[in-house]
N, C-alpha and C positions, 0 to 999 in steps of 0.2 A: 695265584690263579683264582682263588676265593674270591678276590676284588673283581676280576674283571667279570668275573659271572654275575654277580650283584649288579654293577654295571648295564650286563645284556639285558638281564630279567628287568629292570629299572627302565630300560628301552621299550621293551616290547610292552611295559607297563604302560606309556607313556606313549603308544603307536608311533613310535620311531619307526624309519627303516630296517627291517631285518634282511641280511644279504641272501640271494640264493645262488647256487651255481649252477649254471648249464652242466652237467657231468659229462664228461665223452670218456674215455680211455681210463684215464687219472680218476683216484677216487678222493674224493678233496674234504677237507674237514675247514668249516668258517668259523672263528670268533668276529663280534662285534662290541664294539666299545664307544659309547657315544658321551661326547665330552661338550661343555658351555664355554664358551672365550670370555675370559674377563679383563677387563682394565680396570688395574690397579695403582694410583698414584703413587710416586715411585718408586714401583716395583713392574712397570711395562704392561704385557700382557701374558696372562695365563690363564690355564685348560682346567675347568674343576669337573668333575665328573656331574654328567646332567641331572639336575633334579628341578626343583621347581623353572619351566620357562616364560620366559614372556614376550611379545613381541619387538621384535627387532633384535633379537639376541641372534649370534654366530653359533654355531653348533657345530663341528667335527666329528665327522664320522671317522673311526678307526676301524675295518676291516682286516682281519689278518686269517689268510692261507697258510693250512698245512697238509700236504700230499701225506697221505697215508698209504700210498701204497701205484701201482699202476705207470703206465710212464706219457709223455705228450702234452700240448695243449691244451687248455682248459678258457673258461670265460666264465667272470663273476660278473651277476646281474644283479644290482640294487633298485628295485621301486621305492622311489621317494614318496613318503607322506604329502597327503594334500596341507599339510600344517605349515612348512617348508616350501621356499624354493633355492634354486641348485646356486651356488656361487663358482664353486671349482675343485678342478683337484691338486695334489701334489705336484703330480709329475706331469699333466696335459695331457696323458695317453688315451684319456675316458672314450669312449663316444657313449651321447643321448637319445634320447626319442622324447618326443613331444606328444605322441599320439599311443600312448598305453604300450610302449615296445613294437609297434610294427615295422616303423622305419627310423633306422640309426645310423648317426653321423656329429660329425663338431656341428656346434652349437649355431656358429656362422653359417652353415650350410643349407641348414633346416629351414623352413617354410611352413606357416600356420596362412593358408590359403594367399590372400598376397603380401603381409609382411614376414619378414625376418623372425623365425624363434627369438625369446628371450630365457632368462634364464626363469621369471617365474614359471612358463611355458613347460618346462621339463620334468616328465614322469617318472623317467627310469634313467640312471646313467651303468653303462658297465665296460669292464676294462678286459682285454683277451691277454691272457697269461701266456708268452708262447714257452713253448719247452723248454729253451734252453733255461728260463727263470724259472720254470715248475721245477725240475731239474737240481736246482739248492733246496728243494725242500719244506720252503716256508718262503713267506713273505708280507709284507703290509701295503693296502692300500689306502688313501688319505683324501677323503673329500670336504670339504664344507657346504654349509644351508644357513640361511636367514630364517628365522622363526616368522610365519606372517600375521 
């Protein structure tokens, strides 16, 4: 656990993302771990824990929930750094906002007056945890960013 806390402090060092959560019912504890994607000749690609970046690097965000106590839905809200923008997540469940958190939705749906959001466009992404998944416990959420 020592590593991943170095990790977070090395984020927040580094004005990464730090996640927050909406609280409702549930009372929720956040880790964050943010990782650099590298390619390596043959050896593919791999995740080294972020330190120095630079642009056009991939970056990973790792999020992980753990219910301490309470029961029901919950919603993790990450503001993304202006350093960053959004590429995607694991599982496609996110929804964004374009406009500091006001209005959220897929990516596709959004509108920056008359064109199409993109994904540098994107300020905040956050994912709703419904109960039956708060419910186990614990969980990870998995996003990527491009360094700009």
């Amino acid at each position: 656990m020592n590593h991943r806390r170095s990790i977070l402090n090395l984020a927040v060092a580094l004005a990464l993302a730090v996640p927050a959560a909406a609280l409702a019912a549930p009372l929720i504890a956040l880790d964050s771990a943010v990782y650099v994607e590298k390619v390596k000749p043959g050896k593919g690609r791999m995740l080294q824990p972020a330190g120095r970046l630079t642009r056009g690097d991939r970056v990973v965000y790792v999020v992980s929930w753990y219910r301490m106590g309470g029961d029901g839905a919950f919603t993790v809200t990450n503001p993304l750094p202006r350093s960053v923008y959004y590429q995607g997540s694991a599982d496609g469940a996110e929804e964004v906002s374009v406009d500091g958190g006001k209005r959220w939705g897929k990516l596709e749906q959004l509108r920056i007056g008359t064109r199409i959001a993109t994904p540098e466009d994107v300020t905040h992404v956050r994912w709703h945890v419904p109960a039956s998944q708060a419910a186990r416990g614990s969980g990870e959420i998995t996003y990527s960013a491009i360094v700009r």
